[in-house]
N, C-alpha and C positions, 0 to 999 in steps of 0.2 A: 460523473460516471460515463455519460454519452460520451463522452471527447476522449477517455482512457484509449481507447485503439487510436486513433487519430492523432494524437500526441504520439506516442509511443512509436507505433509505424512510422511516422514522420522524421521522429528524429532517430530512427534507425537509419531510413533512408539518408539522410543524411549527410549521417556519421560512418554509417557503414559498420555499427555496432548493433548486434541484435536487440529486439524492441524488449526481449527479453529481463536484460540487461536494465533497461529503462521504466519498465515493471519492478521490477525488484525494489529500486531506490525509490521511487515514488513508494511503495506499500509501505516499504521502512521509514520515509517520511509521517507517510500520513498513519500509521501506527505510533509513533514518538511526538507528536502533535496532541493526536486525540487521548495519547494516556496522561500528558501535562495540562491538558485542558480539564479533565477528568477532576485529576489529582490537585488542581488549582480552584475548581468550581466546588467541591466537595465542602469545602467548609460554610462558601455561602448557599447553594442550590444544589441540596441533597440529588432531588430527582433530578435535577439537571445534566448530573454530573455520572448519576446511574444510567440514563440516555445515551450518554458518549462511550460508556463501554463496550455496549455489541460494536459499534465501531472498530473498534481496536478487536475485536473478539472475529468478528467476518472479513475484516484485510487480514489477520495473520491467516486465516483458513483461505482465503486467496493465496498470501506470496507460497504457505505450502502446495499449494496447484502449481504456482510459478517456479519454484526451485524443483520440480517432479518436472517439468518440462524441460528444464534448462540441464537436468542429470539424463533424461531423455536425449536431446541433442549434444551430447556431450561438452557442455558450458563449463561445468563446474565438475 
Protein backbone atom coordinates (compact mmCIF):
# COMPACT_ATOMS: atom_id res chain seq x y z
CA UNK A 1 0.00 0.00 0.00
CA UNK A 2 2.94 2.53 0.84
CA UNK A 3 4.63 2.11 -2.62
CA UNK A 4 0.83 2.54 -4.57
CA UNK A 5 1.76 6.23 -5.36
CA UNK A 6 5.14 5.60 -6.10
CA UNK A 7 4.70 2.86 -8.51
CA UNK A 8 1.97 4.40 -10.09
CA UNK A 9 3.58 8.16 -10.49
CA UNK A 10 6.48 6.51 -11.63
CA UNK A 11 5.33 4.67 -14.31
CA UNK A 12 3.18 7.50 -15.44
CA UNK A 13 6.14 9.47 -15.57
CA UNK A 14 7.53 7.36 -17.63
CA UNK A 15 5.06 6.36 -19.97
CA UNK A 16 3.51 9.57 -20.18
CA UNK A 17 0.33 7.67 -19.45
CA UNK A 18 -1.74 9.01 -16.50
CA UNK A 19 -0.97 7.20 -13.01
CA UNK A 20 -4.50 6.83 -13.26
CA UNK A 21 -4.55 4.49 -15.79
CA UNK A 22 -1.99 2.37 -13.73
CA UNK A 23 -4.41 2.52 -10.64
CA UNK A 24 -7.13 1.06 -12.33
CA UNK A 25 -5.28 -2.21 -13.69
CA UNK A 26 -3.43 -2.85 -10.59
CA UNK A 27 -7.09 -2.76 -8.30
CA UNK A 28 -8.41 -5.10 -11.14
CA UNK A 29 -5.50 -7.13 -10.65
CA UNK A 30 -5.53 -7.30 -7.18
CA UNK A 31 -9.46 -7.64 -7.02
CA UNK A 32 -9.19 -11.01 -9.37
CA UNK A 33 -6.22 -12.33 -7.35
CA UNK A 34 -7.96 -11.91 -3.97
CA UNK A 35 -11.41 -13.35 -5.15
CA UNK A 36 -9.36 -16.73 -6.51
CA UNK A 37 -7.64 -16.86 -3.60
CA UNK A 38 -10.77 -16.47 -1.62
CA UNK A 39 -12.73 -18.96 -3.82
CA UNK A 40 -9.54 -21.47 -3.81
CA UNK A 41 -8.96 -21.29 0.21
CA UNK A 42 -12.63 -21.70 1.05
CA UNK A 43 -12.81 -25.22 0.92
CA UNK A 44 -9.74 -25.85 3.11
CA UNK A 45 -9.65 -22.41 5.57
CA UNK A 46 -13.01 -21.27 6.06
CA UNK A 47 -11.89 -18.19 8.03
CA UNK A 48 -9.15 -17.77 6.00
CA UNK A 49 -10.87 -17.34 3.02
CA UNK A 50 -13.65 -14.96 4.82
CA UNK A 51 -10.28 -12.62 5.66
CA UNK A 52 -9.64 -12.09 1.85
CA UNK A 53 -12.91 -10.74 1.20
CA UNK A 54 -12.99 -7.19 2.68
CA UNK A 55 -9.94 -7.35 0.38
CA UNK A 56 -11.72 -7.45 -2.70
CA UNK A 57 -14.65 -5.56 -0.91
CA UNK A 58 -12.15 -2.05 -0.07
CA UNK A 59 -10.04 -2.15 -3.77
CA UNK A 60 -13.50 -2.31 -5.56
CA UNK A 61 -14.65 0.81 -3.24
CA UNK A 62 -11.14 2.34 -4.19
CA UNK A 63 -11.06 1.62 -8.12
CA UNK A 64 -14.72 3.39 -7.69
CA UNK A 65 -12.88 6.60 -6.35
CA UNK A 66 -10.52 5.78 -9.31
CA UNK A 67 -12.93 5.64 -12.26
CA UNK A 68 -14.81 9.06 -10.32
CA UNK A 69 -11.48 10.74 -10.90
CA UNK A 70 -10.65 9.45 -14.16
CA UNK A 71 -14.57 10.69 -15.44
CA UNK A 72 -13.30 13.81 -13.50
CA UNK A 73 -10.39 14.47 -15.90
CA UNK A 74 -11.97 13.32 -18.66
CA UNK A 75 -10.20 9.65 -19.02
CA UNK A 76 -13.01 7.65 -19.76
Amino acid sequence: CATYAYYTLGFAKMTGISALWFGLFGNVAVILFAGFLAIHLFPVARIASLLVVPVCIWTAYATLIILGEMKLDKLI
